[in-house]
C-alpha positions as CSV (number, residue, x, y, z in Angstrom):
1,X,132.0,98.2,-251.1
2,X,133.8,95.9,-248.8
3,X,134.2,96.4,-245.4
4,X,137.8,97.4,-244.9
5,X,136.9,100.5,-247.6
6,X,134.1,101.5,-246.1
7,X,136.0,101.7,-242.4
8,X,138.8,104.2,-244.3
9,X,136.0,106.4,-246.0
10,X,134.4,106.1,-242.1
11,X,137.8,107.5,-240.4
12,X,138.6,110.5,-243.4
13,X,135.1,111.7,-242.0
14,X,134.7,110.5,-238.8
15,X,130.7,111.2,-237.7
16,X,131.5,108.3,-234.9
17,X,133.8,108.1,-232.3
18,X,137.5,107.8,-234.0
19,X,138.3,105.1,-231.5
20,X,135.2,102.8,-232.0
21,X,136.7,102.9,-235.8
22,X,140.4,102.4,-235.0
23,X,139.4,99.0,-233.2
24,X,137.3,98.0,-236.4
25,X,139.9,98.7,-238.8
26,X,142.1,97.1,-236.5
27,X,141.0,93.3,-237.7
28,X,142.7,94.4,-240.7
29,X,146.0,94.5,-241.7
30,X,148.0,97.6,-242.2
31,X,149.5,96.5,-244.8
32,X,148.3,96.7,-248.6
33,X,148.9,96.3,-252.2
34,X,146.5,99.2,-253.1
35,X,145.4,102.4,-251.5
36,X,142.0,102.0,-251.0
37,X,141.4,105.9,-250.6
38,X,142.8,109.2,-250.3
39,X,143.0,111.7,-247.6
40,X,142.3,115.2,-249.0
41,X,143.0,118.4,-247.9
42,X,138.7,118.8,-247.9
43,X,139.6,116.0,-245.5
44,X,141.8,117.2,-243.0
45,X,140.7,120.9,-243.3
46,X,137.0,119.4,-241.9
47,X,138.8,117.6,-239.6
48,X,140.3,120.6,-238.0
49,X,137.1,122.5,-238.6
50,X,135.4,120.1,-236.5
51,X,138.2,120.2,-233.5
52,X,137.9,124.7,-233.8
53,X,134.3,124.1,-233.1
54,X,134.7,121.8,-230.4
55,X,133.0,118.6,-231.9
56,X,136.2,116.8,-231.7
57,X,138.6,117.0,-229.0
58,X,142.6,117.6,-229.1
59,X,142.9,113.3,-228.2
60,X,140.6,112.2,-230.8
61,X,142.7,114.2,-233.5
62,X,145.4,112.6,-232.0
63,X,144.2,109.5,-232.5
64,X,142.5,110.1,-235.9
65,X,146.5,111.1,-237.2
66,X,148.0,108.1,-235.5
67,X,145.6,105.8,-237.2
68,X,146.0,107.5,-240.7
69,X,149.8,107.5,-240.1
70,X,151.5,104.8,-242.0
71,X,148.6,102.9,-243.2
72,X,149.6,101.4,-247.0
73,X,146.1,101.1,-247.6
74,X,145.2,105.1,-247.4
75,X,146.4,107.3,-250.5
76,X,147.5,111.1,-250.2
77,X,145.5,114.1,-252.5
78,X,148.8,113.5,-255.4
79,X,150.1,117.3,-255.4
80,X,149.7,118.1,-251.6
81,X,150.8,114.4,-250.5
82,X,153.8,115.8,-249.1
83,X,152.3,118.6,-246.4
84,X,149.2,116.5,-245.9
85,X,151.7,113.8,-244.2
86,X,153.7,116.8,-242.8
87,X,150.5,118.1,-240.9
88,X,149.5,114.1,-240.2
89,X,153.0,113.5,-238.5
90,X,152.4,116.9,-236.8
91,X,149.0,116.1,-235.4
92,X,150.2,112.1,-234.6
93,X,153.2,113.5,-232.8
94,X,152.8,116.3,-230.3
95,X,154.5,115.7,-227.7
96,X,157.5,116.4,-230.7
97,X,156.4,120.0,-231.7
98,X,153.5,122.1,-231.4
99,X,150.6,121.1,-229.3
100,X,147.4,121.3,-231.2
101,X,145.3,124.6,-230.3
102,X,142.6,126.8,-232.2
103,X,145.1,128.9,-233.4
104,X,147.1,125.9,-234.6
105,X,144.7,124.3,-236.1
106,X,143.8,127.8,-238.2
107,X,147.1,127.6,-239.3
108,X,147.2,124.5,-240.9
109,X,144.2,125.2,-242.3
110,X,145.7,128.3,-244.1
111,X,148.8,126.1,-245.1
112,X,145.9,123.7,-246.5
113,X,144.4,126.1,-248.7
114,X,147.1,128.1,-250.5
């Protein structure tokens, strides 16, 4: 597995700091012919499983959304592509809308499992 693959697979389960893998990926271009891998909603519902029980704080979900947001080089889970970027923008963005809490962060995870 090259590098660049295993640094996405990394940041869809971050068990390091998010930022230590943002400056690795980084070195790479956003841009990309192929997705390399997809963001599930297993993905993001861990994510925000992980930020209810205060292993991850509301900056480094913040950070983990910008990263993910707009890469060409990271896929969407094909029938929930379209709320999967929804809840990415969301998280990436605010200052725009709602400011992530527990009880926001239950939420999307009930919009992520129905």
């Amino acid at each position: 597995m090259d590098k660049r693959k295993q640094l996405l697979l990394e940041l869809l389960t971050p068990r390091r700091s998010v930022l230590e893998i943002r400056e690795e990926l980084f070195k790479f271009q956003w841009d990309s012919e192929a997705e390399l891998v997809s963001l599930t909603r297993a993905h993001l519902k861990n994510l925000l499983g992980d930020f209810i029980g205060s292993r991850l704080a509301v900056s480094d979900v913040e950070t983990w959304a910008e990263t993910i947001e707009g890469r060409d080089d990271i896929g969407f889970e094909s029938e929930y592509a379209e709320l999967l970027k929804s809840i990415i923008f969301e998280l990436a963005t605010q200052e725009l809308g709602r400011p992530l809490t527990p009880s926001v962060a239950k939420s999307y995870i009930e919009e992520l499992s129905s």
